[in-house]
C-alpha positions as a printed NumPy array, in Angstrom:
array([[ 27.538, -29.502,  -3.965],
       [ 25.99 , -32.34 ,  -5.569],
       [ 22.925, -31.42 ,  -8.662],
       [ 20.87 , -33.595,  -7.272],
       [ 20.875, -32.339,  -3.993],
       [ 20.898, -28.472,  -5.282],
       [ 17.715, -29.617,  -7.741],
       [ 16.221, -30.783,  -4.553],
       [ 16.93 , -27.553,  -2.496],
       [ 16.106, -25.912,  -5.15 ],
       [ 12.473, -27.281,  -5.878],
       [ 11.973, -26.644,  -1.86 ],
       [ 12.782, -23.434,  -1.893],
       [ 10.718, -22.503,  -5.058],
       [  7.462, -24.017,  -3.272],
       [  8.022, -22.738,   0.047],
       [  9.304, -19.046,  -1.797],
       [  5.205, -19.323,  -3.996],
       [  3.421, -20.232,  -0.62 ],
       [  5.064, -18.17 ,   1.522],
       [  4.674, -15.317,  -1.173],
       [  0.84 , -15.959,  -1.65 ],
       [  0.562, -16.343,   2.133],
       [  2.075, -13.14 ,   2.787],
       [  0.353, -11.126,   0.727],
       [ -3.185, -12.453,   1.282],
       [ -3.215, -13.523,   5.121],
       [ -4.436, -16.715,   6.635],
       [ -7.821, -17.568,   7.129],
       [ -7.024, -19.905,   9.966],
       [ -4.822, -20.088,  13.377],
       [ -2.516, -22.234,  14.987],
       [ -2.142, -25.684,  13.048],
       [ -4.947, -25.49 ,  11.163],
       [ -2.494, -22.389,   8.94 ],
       [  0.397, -23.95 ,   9.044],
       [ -1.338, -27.493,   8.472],
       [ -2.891, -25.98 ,   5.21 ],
       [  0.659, -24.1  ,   4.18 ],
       [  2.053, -27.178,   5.037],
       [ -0.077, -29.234,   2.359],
       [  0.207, -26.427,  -0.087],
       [  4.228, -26.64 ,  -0.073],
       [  3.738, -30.911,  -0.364],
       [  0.93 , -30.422,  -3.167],
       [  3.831, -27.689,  -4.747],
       [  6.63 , -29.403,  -4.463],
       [  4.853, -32.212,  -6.141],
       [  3.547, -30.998,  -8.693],
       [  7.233, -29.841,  -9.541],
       [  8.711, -33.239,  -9.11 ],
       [  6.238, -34.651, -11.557],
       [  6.201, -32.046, -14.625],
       [ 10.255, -32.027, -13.886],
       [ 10.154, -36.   , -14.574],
       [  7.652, -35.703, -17.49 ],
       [  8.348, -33.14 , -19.389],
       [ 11.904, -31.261, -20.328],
       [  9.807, -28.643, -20.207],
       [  6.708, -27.746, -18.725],
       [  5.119, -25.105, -21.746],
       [  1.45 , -25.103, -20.641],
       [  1.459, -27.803, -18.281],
       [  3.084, -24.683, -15.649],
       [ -0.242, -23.843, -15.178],
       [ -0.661, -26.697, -12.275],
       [  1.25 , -24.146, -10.483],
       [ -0.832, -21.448, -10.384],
       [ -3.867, -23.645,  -9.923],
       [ -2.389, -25.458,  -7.024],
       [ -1.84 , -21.743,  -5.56 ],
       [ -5.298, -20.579,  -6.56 ],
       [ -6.683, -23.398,  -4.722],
       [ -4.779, -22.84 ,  -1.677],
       [ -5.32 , -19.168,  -1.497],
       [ -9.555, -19.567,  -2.008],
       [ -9.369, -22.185,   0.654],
       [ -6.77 , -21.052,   3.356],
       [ -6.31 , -17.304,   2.502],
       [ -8.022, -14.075,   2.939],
       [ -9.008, -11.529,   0.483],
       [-10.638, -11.566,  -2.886],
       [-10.998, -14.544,  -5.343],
       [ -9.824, -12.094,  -8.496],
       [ -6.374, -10.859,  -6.795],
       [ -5.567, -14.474,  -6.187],
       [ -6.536, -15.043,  -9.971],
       [ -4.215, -12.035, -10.992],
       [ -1.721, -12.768,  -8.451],
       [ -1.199, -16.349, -10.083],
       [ -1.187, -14.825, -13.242],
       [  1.835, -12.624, -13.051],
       [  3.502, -15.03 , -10.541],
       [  3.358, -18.062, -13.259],
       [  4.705, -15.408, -15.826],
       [  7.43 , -14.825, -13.235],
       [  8.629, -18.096, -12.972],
       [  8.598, -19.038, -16.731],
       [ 10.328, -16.154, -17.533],
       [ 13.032, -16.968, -14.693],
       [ 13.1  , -20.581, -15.697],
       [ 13.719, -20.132, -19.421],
       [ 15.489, -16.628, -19.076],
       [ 18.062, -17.69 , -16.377],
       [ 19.343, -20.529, -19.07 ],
       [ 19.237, -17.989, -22.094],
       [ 21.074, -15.288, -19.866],
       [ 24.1  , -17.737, -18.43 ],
       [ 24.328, -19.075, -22.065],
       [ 25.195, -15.329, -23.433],
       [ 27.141, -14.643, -20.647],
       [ 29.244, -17.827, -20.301],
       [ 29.042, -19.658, -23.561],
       [ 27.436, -22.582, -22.29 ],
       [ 25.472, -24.318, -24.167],
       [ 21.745, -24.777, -23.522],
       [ 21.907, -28.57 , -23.458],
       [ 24.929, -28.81 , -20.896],
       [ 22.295, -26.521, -18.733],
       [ 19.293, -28.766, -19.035],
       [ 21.338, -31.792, -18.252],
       [ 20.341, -33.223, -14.718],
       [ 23.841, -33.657, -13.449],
       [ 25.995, -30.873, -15.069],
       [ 27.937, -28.025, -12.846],
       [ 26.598, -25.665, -15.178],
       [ 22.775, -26.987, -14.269],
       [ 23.827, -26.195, -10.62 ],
       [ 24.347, -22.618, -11.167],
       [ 21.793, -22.165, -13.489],
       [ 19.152, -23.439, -10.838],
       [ 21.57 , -20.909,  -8.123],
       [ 21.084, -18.453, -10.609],
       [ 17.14 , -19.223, -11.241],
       [ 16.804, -19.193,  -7.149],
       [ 18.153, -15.82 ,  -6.84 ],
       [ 16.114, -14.141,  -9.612],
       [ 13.043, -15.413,  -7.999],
       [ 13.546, -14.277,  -4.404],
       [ 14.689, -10.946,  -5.836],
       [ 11.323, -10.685,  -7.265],
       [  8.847, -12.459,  -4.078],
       [ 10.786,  -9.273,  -2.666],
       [  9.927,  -6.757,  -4.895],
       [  6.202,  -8.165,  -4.853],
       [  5.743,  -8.308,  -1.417],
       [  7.619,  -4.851,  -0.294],
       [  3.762,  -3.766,  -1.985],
       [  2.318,  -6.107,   1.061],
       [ -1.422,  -7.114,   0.227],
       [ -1.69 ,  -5.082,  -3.207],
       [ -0.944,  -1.516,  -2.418],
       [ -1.363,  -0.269,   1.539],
       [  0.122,   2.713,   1.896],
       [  3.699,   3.479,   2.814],
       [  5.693,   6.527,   4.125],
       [  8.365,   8.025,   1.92 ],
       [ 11.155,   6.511,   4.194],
       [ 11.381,   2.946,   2.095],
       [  9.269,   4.556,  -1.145],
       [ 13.021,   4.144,  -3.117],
       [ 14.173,   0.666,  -1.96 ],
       [ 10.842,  -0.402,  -3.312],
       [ 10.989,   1.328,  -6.534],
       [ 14.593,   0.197,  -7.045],
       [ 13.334,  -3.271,  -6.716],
       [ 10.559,  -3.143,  -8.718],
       [ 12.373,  -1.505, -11.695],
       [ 15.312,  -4.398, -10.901],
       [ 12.627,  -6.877, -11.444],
       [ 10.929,  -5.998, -14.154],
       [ 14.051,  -5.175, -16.076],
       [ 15.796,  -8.964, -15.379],
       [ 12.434, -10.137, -16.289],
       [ 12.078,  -7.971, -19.797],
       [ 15.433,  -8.929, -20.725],
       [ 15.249, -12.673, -19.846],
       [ 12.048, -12.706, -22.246],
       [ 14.499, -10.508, -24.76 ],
       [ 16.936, -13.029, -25.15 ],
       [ 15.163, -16.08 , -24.995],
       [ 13.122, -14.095, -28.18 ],
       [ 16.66 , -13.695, -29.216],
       [ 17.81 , -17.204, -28.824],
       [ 14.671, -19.046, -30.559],
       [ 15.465, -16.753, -33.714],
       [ 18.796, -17.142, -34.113],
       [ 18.892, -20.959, -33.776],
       [ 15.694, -21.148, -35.881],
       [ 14.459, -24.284, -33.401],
       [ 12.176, -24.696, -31.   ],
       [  9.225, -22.09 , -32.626],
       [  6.663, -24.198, -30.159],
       [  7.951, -21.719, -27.598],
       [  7.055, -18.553, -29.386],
       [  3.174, -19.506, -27.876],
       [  4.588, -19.677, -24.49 ],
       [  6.672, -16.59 , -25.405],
       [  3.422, -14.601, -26.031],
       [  1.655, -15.918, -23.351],
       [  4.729, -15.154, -20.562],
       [  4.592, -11.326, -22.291],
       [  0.764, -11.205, -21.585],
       [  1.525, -12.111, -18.031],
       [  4.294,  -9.073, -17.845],
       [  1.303,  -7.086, -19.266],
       [ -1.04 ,  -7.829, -16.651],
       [  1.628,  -7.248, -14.409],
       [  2.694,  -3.921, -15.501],
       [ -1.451,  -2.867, -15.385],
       [ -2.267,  -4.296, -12.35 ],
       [  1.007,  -2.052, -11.237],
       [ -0.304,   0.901, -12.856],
       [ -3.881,   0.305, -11.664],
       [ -2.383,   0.037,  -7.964],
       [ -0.464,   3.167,  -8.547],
       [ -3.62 ,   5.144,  -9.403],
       [ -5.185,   3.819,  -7.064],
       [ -2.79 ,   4.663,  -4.874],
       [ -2.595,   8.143,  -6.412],
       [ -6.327,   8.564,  -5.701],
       [ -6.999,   7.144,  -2.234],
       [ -3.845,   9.81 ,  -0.865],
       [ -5.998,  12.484,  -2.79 ],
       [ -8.774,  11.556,  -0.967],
       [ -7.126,  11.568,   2.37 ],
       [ -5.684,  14.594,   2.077],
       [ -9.046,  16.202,   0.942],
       [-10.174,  14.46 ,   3.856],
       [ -7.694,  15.685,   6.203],
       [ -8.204,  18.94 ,   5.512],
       [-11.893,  19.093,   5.214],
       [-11.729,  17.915,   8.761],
       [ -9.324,  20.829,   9.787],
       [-11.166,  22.731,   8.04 ],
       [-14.292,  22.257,   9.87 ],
       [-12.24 ,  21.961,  13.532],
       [-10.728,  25.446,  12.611],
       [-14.777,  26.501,  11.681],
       [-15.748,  25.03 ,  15.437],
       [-12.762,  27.126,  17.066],
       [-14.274,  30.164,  15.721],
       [-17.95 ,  29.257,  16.085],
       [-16.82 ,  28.404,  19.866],
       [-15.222,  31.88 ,  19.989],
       [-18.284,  33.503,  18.968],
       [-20.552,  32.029,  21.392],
       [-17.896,  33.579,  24.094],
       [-17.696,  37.075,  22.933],
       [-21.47 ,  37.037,  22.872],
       [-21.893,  35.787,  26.015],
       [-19.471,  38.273,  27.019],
       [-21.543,  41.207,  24.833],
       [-24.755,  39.851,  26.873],
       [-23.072,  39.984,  30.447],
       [-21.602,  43.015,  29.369],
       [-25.075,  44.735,  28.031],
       [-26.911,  43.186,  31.446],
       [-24.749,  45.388,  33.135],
       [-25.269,  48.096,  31.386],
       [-28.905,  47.875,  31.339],
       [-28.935,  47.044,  35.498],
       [-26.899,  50.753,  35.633],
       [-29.45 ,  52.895,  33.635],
       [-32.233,  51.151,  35.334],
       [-31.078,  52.368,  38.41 ],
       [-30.003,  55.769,  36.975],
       [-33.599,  55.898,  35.906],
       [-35.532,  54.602,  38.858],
       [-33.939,  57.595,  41.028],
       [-34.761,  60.198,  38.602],
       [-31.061,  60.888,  37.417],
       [-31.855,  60.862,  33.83 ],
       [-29.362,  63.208,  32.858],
       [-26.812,  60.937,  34.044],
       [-28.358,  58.199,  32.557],
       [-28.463,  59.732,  29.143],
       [-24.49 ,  60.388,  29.715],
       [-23.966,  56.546,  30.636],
       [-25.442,  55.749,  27.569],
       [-23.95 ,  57.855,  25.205],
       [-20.487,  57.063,  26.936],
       [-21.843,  53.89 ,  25.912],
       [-22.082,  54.638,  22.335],
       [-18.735,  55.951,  21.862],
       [-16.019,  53.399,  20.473],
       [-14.125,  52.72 ,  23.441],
       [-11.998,  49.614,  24.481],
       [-13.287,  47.094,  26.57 ],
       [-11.253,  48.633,  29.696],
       [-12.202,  51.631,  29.405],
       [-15.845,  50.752,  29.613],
       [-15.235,  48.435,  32.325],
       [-13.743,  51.473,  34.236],
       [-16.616,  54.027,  33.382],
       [-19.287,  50.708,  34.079],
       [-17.712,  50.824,  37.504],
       [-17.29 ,  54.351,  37.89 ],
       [-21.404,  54.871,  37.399],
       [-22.185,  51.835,  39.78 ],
       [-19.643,  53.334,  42.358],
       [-21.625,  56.711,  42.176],
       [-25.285,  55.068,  42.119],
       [-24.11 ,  53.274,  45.094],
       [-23.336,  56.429,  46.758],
       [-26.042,  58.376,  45.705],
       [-28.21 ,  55.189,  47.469],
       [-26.806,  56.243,  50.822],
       [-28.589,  57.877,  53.502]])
């Protein structure tokens, strides 16, 4: 495949891979063709912006930061969510990219011997896989970012491992891409300007291993509070089961006692006191509910009979 054509494909992919990214994790403000009109833009504004600091400079250093503005500026426009994710989200994403850009060079040059230079040049084979290279690193990484879809919803366990595994896969190409580009500006003793952009590309890994931390505890604590939730709420359905239970067995106790008291009214109102004061002590004595239903009946039966003529 010709460079030219694989620089091309390759600076289309890389702004349709940060807009699409961005887009993903945020969500779109808009419908219908006013989303895709502003994506649309975004990936032209992009794309341009990569075109230009490709033609200008050999290499971008702080200039790279038109990328995340041109992002920021998309995502406060277009995108949902709040203003200081986007900022963070820029952040680390920039970092990504430098690190990917400068690494991926560094790494083939260890691995294959190439040099550097043969890399940089515009129409080289070895620029080709280097930008193949660069493309796969980054979508290995827009993966790992956006398996934790708009900064750390919760997940079931099913797909918790796939997402570690990238994660860990892309912080460790990332860690040693910045290794052995450290590695390559002190052994050839050249190019010290980098060292700033060095330090700045390892604050960005910072940030991005806090704001990963800071999403894990927050993680951490929201579950905590669901599950306190959850059970306070069983808790309290299990405390309205038995609450419900008790209103029954005293409405029960209060038929039952209604009953009782009907019985030795009558018992008392013909004068059979004597059997009245046996009802109620039968009464008294523990005795399961059947039993008193039978001796409850027993003493109506023999009122009722005692009532006839």
């Amino acid at each position: 495949m010709d460079a030219i054509w694989v620089e091309f494909i390759g600076n289309l992919y890389s702004s349709l891979l940060s807009v699409g990214l961005i887009t993903y994790l945020f969500g779109r403000k808009y419908r219908g063709i006013r989303g895709y009109g502003a994506a649309a833009a975004a990936v032209a504004v992009y794309y341009g912006v990569i075109v230009f600091l490709n033609y200008n400079y050999q290499f971008e250093g702080l200039a790279a930061i038109l990328y995340g503005l041109v992002l920021f500026v998309y995502g406060c426009l277009a995108l949902k969510g709040r203003a200081e994710y986007k900022v963070v989200f820029c952040v680390a994403w920039n970092c990504a990219l430098l690190l990917t850009a400068l690494g991926s060079f560094v790494l083939l040059h260890f691995l294959t011997g190439w040099s550097i230079h043969d890399m940089w040049h515009p129409l080289g084979s070895a620029r080709t896989v280097a930008l193949l290279y660069g493309c796969l690193i980054k979508g290995v990484i827009a993966l790992a970012i956006a398996m934790r879809k708009r900064f750390g919803p919760r997940y079931s366990s099913a797909g918790s491992g796939w997402r570690r595994a990238l994660g860990l896969l892309s912080y460790f190409l990332l860690s040693l891409e910045a290794f052995l580009m450290m590695m390559e500006v002190m052994i050839q003793g050249e190019g010290t300007a980098l060292l700033l952009v060095f330090y700045i590309v390892l604050a960005g890994l910072f940030l991005i291993l806090l704001y990963a931390f800071y999403q894990s505890m927050m993680g951490r604590r929201e579950s905590r509070e669901a599950q306190y939730l959850r059970e306070s709420m069983e808790q309290q359905a299990a405390y309205i089961r038995s609450f419900s239970r008790l209103c029954q067995e005293m409405r029960l106790l209060r038929h039952d006692a209604r009953g009782h008291l009907v019985t030795v009214h009558i018992l008392l109102k013909e004068g059979k006191r004597q059997q009245a004061a046996a009802y109620l002590e039968g009464i008294a004595k523990p005795r399961n509910p059947r039993e008193d239903d039978e001796r409850g009946n027993g003493m109506e039966g023999s009122c009722k009979e005692d009532k006839k003529p």
